[in-house]
C-alpha positions as CSV (number, residue, x, y, z in Angstrom):
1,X,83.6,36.4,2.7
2,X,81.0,38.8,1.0
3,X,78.1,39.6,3.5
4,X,78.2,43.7,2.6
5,X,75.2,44.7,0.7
6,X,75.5,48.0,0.1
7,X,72.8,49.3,2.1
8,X,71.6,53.2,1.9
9,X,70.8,55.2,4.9
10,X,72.4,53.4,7.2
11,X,74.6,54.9,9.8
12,X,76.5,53.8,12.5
13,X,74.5,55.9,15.1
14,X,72.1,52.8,14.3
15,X,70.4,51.0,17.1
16,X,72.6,48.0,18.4
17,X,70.8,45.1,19.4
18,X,71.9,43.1,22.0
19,X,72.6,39.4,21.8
20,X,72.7,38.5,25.4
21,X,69.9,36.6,27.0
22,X,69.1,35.2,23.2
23,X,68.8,31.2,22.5
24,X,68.4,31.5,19.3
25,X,67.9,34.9,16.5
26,X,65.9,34.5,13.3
27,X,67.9,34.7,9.9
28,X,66.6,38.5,9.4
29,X,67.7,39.7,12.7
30,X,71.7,38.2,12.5
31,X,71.7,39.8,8.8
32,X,70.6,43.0,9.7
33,X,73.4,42.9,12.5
34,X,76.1,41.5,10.0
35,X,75.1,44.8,8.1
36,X,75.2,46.6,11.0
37,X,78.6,45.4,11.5
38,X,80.4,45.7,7.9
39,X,78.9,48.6,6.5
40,X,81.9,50.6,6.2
41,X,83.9,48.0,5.4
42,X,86.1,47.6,2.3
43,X,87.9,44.4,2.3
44,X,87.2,40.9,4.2
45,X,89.6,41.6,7.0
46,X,87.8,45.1,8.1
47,X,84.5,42.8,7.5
48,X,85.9,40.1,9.7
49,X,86.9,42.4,12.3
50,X,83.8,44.6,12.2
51,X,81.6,41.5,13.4
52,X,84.5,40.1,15.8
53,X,84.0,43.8,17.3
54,X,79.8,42.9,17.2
55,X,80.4,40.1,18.9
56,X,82.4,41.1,21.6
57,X,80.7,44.0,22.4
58,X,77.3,41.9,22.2
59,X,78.2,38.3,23.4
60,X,77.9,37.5,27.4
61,X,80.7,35.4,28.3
62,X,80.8,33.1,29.4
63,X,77.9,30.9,28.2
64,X,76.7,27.5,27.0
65,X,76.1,25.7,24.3
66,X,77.0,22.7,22.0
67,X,79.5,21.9,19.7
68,X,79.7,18.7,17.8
69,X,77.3,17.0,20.1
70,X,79.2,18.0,23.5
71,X,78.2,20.2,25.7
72,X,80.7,23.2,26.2
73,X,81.2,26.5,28.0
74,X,82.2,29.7,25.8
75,X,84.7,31.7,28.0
76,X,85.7,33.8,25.5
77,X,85.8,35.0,21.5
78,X,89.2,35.8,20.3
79,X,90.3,37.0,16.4
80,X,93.3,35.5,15.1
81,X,96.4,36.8,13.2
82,X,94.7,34.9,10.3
83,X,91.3,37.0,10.8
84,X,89.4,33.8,11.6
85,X,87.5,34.4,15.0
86,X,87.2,31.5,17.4
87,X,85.2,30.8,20.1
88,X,87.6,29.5,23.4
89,X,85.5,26.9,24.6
90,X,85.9,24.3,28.3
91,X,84.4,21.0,28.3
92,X,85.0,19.2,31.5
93,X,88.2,21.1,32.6
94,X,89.6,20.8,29.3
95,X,90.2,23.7,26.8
């Protein structure tokens, strides 16, 4: 995973957009907040962690959406021991 560009002049002091309330974000937006998110970064687990951290800081749980073609309700994001971050999702009482 490689999304660090390098950018200079930013800081972390940067404003933090919100995601709540969103349906949808456009491609420029969700990069400048992966930047936002790994700048300081110097490996891909402080990467995957820094946007697990933007996500549960920004993400309103719980929430729904669709996943494979079934509707679902996100009650939570959790990072693994593996650094992969999943979504914990309920459809119809199941988990």
């Amino acid at each position: 995973m490689s999304v660090r560009r390098g950018y200079a002049g930013r800081f972390l002091s940067a404003p933090v957009h919100t995601l709540a309330g969103m349906a949808s974000i456009s491609v420029a937006l969700l990069e400048e907040l992966i930047e936002q998110a790994t700048v300081d970064c110097y490996n891909d687990s402080e990467q995957v962690c820094g946007l697990f951290t933007l996500l549960e800081e920004s993400v309103a749980v719980p929430f729904e959406t669709t996943v494979l073609g079934q509707a679902v309700t996100v009650t939570a994001v959790d990072l693994g021991i593996d650094d992969r971050i999943v979504a914990l999702c309920v459809r119809g009482g199941a988990k």
